[in-house]
N, C-alpha and C positions, 0 to 999 in steps of 0.2 A: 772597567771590566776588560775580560782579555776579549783579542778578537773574537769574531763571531756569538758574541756569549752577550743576548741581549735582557734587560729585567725593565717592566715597565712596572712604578710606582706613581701611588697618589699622595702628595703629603699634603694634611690638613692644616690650615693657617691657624685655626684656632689654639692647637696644643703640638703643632708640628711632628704630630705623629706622622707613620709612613705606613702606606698599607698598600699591598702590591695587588695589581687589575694585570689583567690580560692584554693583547696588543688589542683587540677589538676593543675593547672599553678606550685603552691609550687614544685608536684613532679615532672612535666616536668624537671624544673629549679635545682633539683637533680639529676636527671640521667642524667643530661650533662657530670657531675664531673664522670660516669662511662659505659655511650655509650652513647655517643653528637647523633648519630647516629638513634638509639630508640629512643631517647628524639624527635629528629625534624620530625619523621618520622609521617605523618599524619592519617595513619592506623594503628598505634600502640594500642594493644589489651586493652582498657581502661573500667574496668568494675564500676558500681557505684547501689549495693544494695540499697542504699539510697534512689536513685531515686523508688523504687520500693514501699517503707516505708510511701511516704506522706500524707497519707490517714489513716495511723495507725495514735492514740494518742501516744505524748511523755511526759516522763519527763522532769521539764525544770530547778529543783532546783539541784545543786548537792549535797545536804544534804538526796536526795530522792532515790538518785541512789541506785541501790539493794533491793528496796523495791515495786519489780514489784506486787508482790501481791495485796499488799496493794492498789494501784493504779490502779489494772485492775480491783477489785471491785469498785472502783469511776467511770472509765470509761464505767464499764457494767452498771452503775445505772444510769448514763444519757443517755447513747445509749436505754435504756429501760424506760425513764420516757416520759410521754404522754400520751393519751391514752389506758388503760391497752388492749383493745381488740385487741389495732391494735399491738402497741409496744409490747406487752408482747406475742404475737404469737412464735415467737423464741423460747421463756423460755420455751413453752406447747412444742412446736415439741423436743423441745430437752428430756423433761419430758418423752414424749410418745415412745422416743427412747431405753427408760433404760429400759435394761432385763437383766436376767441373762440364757444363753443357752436355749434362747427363750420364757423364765417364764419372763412376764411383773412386772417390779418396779414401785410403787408409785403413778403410773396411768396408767388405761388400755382406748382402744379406745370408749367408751361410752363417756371418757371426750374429745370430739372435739373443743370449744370453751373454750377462757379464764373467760368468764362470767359461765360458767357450771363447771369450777376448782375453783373457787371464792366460788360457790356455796357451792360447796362439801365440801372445807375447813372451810366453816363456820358451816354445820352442823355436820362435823366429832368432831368439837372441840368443840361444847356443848357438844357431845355425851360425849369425852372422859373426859371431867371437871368436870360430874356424876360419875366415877368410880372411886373406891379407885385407889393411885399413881400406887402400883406395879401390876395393874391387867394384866397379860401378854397378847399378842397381839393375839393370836390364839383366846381369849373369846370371841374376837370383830369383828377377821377379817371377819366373813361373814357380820355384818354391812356394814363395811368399803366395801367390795366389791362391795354393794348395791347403794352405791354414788359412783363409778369408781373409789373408789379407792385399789389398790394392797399392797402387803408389802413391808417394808422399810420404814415407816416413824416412826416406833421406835418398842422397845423392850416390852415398858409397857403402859400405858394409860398416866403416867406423860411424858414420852418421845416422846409418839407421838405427844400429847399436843401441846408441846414447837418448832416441827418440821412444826406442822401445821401453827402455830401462828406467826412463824419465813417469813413461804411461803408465807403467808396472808399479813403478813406487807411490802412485794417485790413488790405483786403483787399491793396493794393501791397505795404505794411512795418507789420507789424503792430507800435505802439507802447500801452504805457499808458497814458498820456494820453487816446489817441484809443478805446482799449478801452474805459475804465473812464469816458468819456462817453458809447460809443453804447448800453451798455448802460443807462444811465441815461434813455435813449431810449427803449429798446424795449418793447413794450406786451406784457410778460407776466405781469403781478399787478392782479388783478383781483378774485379774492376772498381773502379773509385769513381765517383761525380762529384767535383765541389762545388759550390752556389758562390758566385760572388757577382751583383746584377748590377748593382747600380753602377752610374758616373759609368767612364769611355775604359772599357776594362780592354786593355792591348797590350803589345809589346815593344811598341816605340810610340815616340810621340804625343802620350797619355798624358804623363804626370804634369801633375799643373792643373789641370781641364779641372772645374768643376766637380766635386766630390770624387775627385783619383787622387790619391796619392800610398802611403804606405801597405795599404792592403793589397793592392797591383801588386805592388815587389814582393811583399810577404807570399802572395797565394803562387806567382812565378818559382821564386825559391823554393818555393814549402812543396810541390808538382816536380821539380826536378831531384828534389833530395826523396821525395815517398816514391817517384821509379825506379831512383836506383837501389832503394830498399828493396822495392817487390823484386824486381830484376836478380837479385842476389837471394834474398828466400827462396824463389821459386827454385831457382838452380841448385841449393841446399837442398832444397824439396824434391829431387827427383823428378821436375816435371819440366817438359814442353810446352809449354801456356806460355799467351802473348801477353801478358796485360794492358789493359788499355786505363790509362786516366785523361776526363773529361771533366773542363772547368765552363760550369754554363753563364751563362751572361748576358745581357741584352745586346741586340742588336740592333743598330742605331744608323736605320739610311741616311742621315743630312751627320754625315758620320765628323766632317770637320777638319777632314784631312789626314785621318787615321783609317787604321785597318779595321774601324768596331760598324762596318757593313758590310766584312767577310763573314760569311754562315761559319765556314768552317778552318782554324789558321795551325797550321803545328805550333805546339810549342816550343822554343828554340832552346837547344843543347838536349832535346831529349828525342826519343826514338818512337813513343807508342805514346805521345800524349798529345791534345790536342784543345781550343778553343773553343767551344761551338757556342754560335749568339743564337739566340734566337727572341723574334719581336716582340714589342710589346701590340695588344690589336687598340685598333679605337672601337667604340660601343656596336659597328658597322661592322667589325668585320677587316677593316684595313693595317697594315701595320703603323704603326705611329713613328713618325720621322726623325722627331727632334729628342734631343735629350731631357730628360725629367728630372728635378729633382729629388733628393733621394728623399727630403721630406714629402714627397705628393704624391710621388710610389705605390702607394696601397690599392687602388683602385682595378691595379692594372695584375694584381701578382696572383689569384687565382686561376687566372683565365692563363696566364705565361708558367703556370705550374703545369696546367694538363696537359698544353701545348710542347713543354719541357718533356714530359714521361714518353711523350709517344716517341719523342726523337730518339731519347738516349734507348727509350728497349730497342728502337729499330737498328742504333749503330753498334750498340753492346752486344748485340742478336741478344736480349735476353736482360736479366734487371741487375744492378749492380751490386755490391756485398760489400760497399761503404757509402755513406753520402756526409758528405761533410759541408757544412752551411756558415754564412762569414757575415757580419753586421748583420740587423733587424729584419730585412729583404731575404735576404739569402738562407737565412736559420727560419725563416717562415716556412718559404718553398722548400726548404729539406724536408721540414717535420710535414709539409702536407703530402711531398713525397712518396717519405719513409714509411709513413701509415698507411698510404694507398698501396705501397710496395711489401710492405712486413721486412724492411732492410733497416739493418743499424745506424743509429746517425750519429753523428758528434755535431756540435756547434763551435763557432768562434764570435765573442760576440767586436772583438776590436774596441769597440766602443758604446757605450750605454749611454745613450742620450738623456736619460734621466741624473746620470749623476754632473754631465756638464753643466748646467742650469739649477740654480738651486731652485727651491721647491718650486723646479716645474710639473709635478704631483697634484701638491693642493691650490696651485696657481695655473692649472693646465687648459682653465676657459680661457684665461689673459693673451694664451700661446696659441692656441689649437691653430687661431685661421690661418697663422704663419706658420705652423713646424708640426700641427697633425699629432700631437704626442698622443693624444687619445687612441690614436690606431698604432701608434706607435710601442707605448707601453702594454697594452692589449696581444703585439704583438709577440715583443720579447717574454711575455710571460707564457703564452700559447707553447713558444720555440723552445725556453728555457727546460719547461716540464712534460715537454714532449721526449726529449733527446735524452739517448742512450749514456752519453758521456760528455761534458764538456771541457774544453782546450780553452785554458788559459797562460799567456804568460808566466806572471809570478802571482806570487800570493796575495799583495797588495791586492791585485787586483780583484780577486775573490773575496777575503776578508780586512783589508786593510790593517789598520794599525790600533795601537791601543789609543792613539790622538784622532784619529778617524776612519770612518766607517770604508768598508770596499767598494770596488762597484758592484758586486753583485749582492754584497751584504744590503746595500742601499735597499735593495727589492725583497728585501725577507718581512719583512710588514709595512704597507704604504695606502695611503688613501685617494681619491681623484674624487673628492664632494662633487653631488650628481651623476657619478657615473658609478663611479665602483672600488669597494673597499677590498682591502688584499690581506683580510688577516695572516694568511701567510701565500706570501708571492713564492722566493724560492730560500730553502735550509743553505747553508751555504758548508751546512756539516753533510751532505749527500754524497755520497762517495763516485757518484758522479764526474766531480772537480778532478781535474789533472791538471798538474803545472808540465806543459812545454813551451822550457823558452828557444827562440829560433834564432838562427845566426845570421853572420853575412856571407851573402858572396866572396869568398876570399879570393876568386880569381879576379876578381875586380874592386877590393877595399883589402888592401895589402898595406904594411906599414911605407909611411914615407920612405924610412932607410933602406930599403930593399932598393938601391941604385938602378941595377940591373934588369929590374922588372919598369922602371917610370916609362908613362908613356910621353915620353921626350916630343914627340913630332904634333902633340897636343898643345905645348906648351905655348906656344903663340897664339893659337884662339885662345888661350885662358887668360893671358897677359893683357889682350886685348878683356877681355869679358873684366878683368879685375881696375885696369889701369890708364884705357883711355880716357881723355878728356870731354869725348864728345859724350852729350845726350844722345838715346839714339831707341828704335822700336822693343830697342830688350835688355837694355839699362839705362839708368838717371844717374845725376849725383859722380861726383869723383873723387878720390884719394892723394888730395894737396902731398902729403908727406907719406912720402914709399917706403921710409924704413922704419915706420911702425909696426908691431905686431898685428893680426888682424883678427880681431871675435868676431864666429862666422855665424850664419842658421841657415836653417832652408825649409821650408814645411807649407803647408797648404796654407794659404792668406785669409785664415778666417777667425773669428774670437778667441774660440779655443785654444787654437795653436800661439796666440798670444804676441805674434809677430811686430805688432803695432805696440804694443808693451814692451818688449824689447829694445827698441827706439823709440821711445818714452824714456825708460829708464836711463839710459846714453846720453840721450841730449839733455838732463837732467845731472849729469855726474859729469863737472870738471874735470874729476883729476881724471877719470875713467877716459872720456874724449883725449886729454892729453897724452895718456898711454898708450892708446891704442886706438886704429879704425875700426868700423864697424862697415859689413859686409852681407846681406840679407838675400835669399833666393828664397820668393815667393810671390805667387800669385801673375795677376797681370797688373800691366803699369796703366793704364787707362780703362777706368771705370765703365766706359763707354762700350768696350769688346768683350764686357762681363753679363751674364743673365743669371749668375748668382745672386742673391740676396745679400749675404753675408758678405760674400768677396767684394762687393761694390762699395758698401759702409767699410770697409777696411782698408777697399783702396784709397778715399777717398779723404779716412784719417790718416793714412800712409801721408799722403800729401799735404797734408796740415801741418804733419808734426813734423816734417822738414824744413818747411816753412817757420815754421814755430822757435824750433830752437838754431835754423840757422846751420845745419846741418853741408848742406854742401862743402865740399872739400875733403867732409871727414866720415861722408858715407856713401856707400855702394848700393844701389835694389837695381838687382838683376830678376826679370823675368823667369817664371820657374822652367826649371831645365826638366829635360826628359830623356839625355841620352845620360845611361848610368854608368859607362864606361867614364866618359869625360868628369860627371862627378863626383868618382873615385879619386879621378888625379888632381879634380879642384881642391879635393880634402889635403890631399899632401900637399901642395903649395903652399894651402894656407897651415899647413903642420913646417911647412920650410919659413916661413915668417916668424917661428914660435909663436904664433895664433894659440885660439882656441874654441870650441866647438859650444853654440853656447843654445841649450833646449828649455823655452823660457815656458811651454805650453802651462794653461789652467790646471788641465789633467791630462795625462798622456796614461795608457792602458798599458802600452808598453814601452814602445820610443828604438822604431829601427836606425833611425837614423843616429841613434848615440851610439847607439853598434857600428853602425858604420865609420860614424868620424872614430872610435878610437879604436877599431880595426887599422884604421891607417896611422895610428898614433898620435893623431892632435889630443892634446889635453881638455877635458870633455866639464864642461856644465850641466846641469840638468835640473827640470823641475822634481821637489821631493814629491809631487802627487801622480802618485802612481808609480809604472815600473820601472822608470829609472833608479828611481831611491833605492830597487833592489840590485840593478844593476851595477852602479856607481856604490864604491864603501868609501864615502865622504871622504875627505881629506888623505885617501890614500890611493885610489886609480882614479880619482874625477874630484868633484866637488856636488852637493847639492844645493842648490836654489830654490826658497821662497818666491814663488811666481805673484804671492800675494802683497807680499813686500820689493816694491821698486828698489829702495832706497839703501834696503841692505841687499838685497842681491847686487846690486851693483856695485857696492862699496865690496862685495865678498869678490867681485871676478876684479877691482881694480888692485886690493890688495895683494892676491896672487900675481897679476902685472906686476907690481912692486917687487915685490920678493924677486921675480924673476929677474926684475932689472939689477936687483943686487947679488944675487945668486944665479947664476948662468944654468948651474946643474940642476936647480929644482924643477925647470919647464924638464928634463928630462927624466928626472925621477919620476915625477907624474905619470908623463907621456909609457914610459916604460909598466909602472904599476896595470896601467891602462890594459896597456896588451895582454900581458900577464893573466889579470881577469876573465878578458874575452878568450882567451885560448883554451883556461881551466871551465869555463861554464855554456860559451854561446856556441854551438855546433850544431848545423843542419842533418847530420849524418844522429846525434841524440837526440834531434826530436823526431827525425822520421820511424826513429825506430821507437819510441815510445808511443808514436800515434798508429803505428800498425799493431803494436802490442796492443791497445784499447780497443780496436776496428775487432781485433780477435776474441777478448778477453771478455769483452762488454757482449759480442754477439750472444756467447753461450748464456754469460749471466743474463740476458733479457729472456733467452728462452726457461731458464732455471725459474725466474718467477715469472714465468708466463699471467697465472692463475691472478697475481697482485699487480698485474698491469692495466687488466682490464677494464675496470672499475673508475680508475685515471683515464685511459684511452674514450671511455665514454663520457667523463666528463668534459676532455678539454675537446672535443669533437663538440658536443653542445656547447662552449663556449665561446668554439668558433663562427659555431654557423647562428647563433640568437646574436652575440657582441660585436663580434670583430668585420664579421660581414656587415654587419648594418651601420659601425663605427667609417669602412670603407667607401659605403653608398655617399656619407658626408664628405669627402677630397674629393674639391674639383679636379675632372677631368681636362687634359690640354687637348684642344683640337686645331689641327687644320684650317685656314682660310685657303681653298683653291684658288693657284693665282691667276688673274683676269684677263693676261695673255699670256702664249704659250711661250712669246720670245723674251719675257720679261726675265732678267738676271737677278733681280733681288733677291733675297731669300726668303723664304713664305713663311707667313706670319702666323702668328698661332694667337689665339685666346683664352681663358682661362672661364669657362664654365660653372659657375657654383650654383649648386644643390638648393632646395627651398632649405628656409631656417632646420636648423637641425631640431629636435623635441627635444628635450632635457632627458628624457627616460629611454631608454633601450627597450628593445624588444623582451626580454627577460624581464623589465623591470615590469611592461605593461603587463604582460602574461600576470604575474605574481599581484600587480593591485586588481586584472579583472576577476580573481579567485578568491581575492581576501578583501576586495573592498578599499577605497582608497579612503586615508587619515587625514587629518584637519591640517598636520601637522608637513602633509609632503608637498613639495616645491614643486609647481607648476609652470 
């Protein structure tokens, strides 16, 4: 089947006919295989968003999917075509609504009909087609105020021109084109909040630390590239507005050595953006000190939602006109936000912990006491169909491949026997999807060959980090022979990211070790300075499999780094080695760091799961890798060595291809502008069908407070031990509190057998 295009069928064994069931029948006929019991049980918790969706337009090509934009301007031009006075009412009330702290935009209440906007438009726009192009807009605006109209429709007389001419041609016949430009126009985002909470969310000394890694640098980037958008609209816009963007996040006193126990930090390289942590409480009333992981998280994210709202109206004076929310934590507390606010939200989900794990769905009693997925999947599906629009990388990631499914496809019909069946989680044809892929930092992931730019005075701590002899607190292992090539990685030290597979596959491939070192930046080097779960089993097989295959001499683990300047220039050294950059993860959603290494021109590997596959076109700016297969990915990155060792120019072709790609596709200046175009475009479409939101709004409201709330009561809380004197240095220890046994059934689930009686057939 193509992407997103799912058919569930029953074939009969007797005469192998096929007769096609529904996905509820599919997942009944699966939870047999793991509680016959839940499956037959006829009050089994069965929720279906879908049902709620039919009145929404869909997509229906899979070539279209991710191109929600695009398509919500088609939809808003027919839902607006007809009649302008009648149809176009909408477009005025929403017009009439834009202010800024109560100063009226682009039209004030004089214009009450759409024949009296028509009006104005037409005689604003001879006005201004007399005035030289750059006549600024204060020369005019008492005219303009004289026909109802206020500022914001441009900077100069040619710019208003073109804003007016843009509104006029909507209001005649309304087309996409012309939509899906005036809204790009329109002066309604002004302040912004992102959610990114878990792990040590800062701007030095983070990366590494327990669940920090790519998202840090993503939401940094993604906050300096969205002010200088607004910064540049607004000024297009005729207006004087400061904007302000606010990335909220936890605040963590037993901080570690970071800034994540400052309330309040600027954001660096920008002018009006800022930091603000705010704590998590314990059940008392106290802030909580220590870090949490992000699997335990749920307990605490309600109470640091309300606690959230009152800051940001206090610093914004007033509520923000975007929220944008990042992993399962952060896209929770937007959507609970967003709905207490009536503000538009977007989500990011980074990563879907359901599709790392195979069926950790119908296997999610096996997992819960470790990784919580029950509140977790609960979650992403609350966040998912709450949000106005969501932001994803590439398309894999939405709908995958025709060899396999996306990550968000994963959640379009799924099961969790004894808990709750998801006839449909989320459509992944909702026009909701947008692909924005993000880039790098260029002022710090430049090609190797740029001479002129290397940061030279670096190069002795890296010489040192790549090529001393000694063991030491923040590398192992040494590089016997220096004029090898070097395949490099660097990622967070945990299953997924696949690092320990890596070096696996290596110390497994002769020729591969012959050709080349291998060089790894992740994680910590002693298990002992870890309270991760996962990092500690990885550390630990890190050190086996050195052991194992005898490794020393011919490999490097360096401690994860956190100054990104330094490993910019790491990337080029090991681009001056004719190295190569090699991303071996399970699944990566998107893979900033393949951006980065062939920003700087190292010749780039990558896993085909997920969004590298789109980023990389195999055999011509990169290579793709089987994360599933050791044995040929490794023979795939030693035979390129080969080639290169016999062809000098081919590490260059590559290398070159490489850049070539990221130059044409990855740019922070095209996503910021595509995500302020959504912030605009999605605002109006949510007010457009107000009426068909409701219905949903009430649903996933009851599904949070019977589910999800009672799903969170079950994660232990971490507490505090006070320590026993006050001159004591250690650091206070905490314990881990769990809940009486959890019941098998939910609170919805109870409701529903004390009204209909409970069956022989339901699991107790």
């Amino acid at each position: 089947m193509n992407p997103g295009i799912w058919e569930f069928v029953k074939v009969h064994s007797n005469d192998l006919s096929v007769e096609g069931i529904t996905p509820s029948e599919y997942l009944k006929f699966k939870e047999t295989l793991y509680d016959e019991n839940w499956a037959k049980d006829d009050n089994s918790l069965e929720v279906d968003f879908g049902a709620l969706d039919l009145s929404t337009p869909h997509l229906t090509l899979p070539s279209s999917i991710g191109n929600g934009l695009q398509f919500v301007s088609k939809f808003m031009s027919s839902k607006l075509g007809g009649k302008p006075e009648i149809s176009m009412k909408p477009l005025l009330d929403y017009l009439l609504s834009l202010n800024y702290r109560g100063e009226k935009l682009m039209v004030n209440d004089t214009i009450d009909t759409v024949n009296k906007l028509q009006t104005a438009l037409l005689l604003a726009e001879v006005f201004v087609s007399g005035l030289p192009r750059y006549t600024p807009f204060p020369k005019f605006e008492q005219r303009f105020q004289e026909w109802g109209l206020e500022k914001g429709w441009g900077d100069t007389a040619e710019r208003c021109k073109e804003t007016l001419n843009c509104l006029s041609e909507v209001l005649q016949a309304p087309d996409p084109i012309n939509m899906e430009k005036f809204f790009s126009r329109v002066p309604s985002i002004f302040n912004i909040v992102v959610f990114s909470i878990h792990g040590y969310f800062g701007q030095e000394k983070v990366l590494g630390l327990p669940d920090t890694g790519g998202q840090v640098v993503y939401i940094l980037d993604q906050v300096r590239a969205l002010e200088e958008e607004l910064l540049q609209r607004i000024k297009h816009q005729g207006l004087s507005v400061t904007p302000k963007i606010l990335v909220l996040t936890r605040l963590i006193p037993d901080a570690k050595g970071t800034k994540c126990n400052v309330e309040l930090e600027p954001v660096e390289n920008t002018k009006h953006s800022s930091i603000l942590r705010v704590p998590f409480k314990t059940e008392d009333g106290k802030d909580l000190r220590q870090w949490v992981s992000r699997f335990d998280i749920y307990p605490y994210l309600e109470r640091y939602a309300q606690d959230s709202c009152a800051k940001i109206l206090d610093i914004l004076e007033g509520k923000p006109d975007l929220i944008i929310g990042n992993y399962t934590d952060g896209n929770l507390v937007a959507s609970l936000m967003s709905s207490k606010l009536g503000v538009t939200q977007g989500t990011i989900a980074h990563a879907l912990e359901k599709t790392k794990y195979e069926d950790s769905d119908v296997k999610w009693r096996d997992l819960d006491q470790k990784y919580h997925f029950s509140c977790q999947f609960t979650a992403d599906m609350i966040a998912m169909n709450t949000s106005d629009f969501i932001i994803t990388s590439t398309y894999q990631e939405i709908a995958g491949s025709k060899e396999k499914p996306g990550q968000y496809e994963h959640h379009y019909a799924f099961t969790m026997p004894g808990l709750c069946r998801y006839a449909t989680g989320i459509n992944v044809f909702d026009p909701k999807f947008n692909i924005a892929a993000p880039g790098a930092d260029q002022s710090i992931y430049f090609p190797f060959t740029q001479k002129q730019k290397r940061l030279t005075d670096l190069h002795p701590q890296i010489e040192e980090l790549l090529y001393s002899k000694q063991d030491t607190n923040e590398h192992i292992g040494y590089l016997a022979d220096r004029n090898k090539p070097i395949i490099f990685s660097m990622a967070r030290l945990d299953k997924v990211k696949n690092i320990t597979g890596l070096v696996e596959w290596y110390g497994q491939n002769k020729k591969l070790r012959d050709l080349v070192n291998l060089v790894v930046v992740a994680g910590l080097l002693d298990a002992s300075q870890s309270k991760d779960r996962e990092e500690i089993e990885e550390i630990n097989k890190m050190h086996n499999l050195i052991d194992k295959y005898q490794l020393k001499g011919q490999i490097r683990w360096i401690k994860a780094q956190t100054d990104r300047v330094r490993n910019g220039e790491l990337y080029r050294c090991i681009a001056d080695t004719k190295g190569a950059f090699v991303q071996p993860a399970l699944y990566e959603a998107f893979g900033l760091t393949v951006i980065e290494a062939m920003n700087c021109g190292l010749a780039t590997f990558a896993t085909n799961q997920g969004g590298p596959a789109e980023i990389i076109v195999d055999g011509v700016s990169g290579f793709h890798i089987n994360p599933m297969n050791g044995r040929e990915a490794s023979n795939k990155i030693a035979d390129f060595f080969q080639k290169c060792k016999e062809d000098p120019s081919y590490w260059n072709k590559v290398s070159t291809a490489g850049l070539q790609r990221i130059y044409e596709c990855y740019t922070w200046k095209i996503y910021a502008t595509k995500v302020l175009n959504m912030g605009s475009t999605y605002g109006f479409w949510k007010t457009l069908n107000k009426e068909e939101r409701i219905a949903k709004q009430r649903y996933l409201q009851m599904f949070y407070n019977l589910q999800f709330r009672n799903l969170a009561k079950t994660v232990p809380r971490v507490y505090e031990h006070p320590p026993q004197a006050p001159a004591s240095a250690g650091p206070s220890t905490m314990t881990v509190v769990r809940p009486k046994e959890r019941k098998p059934r939910t609170r919805i689930q109870r409701i529903m057998t004390s009204l209909v009686g409970p069956k022989s057939s339901t699991s107790d």
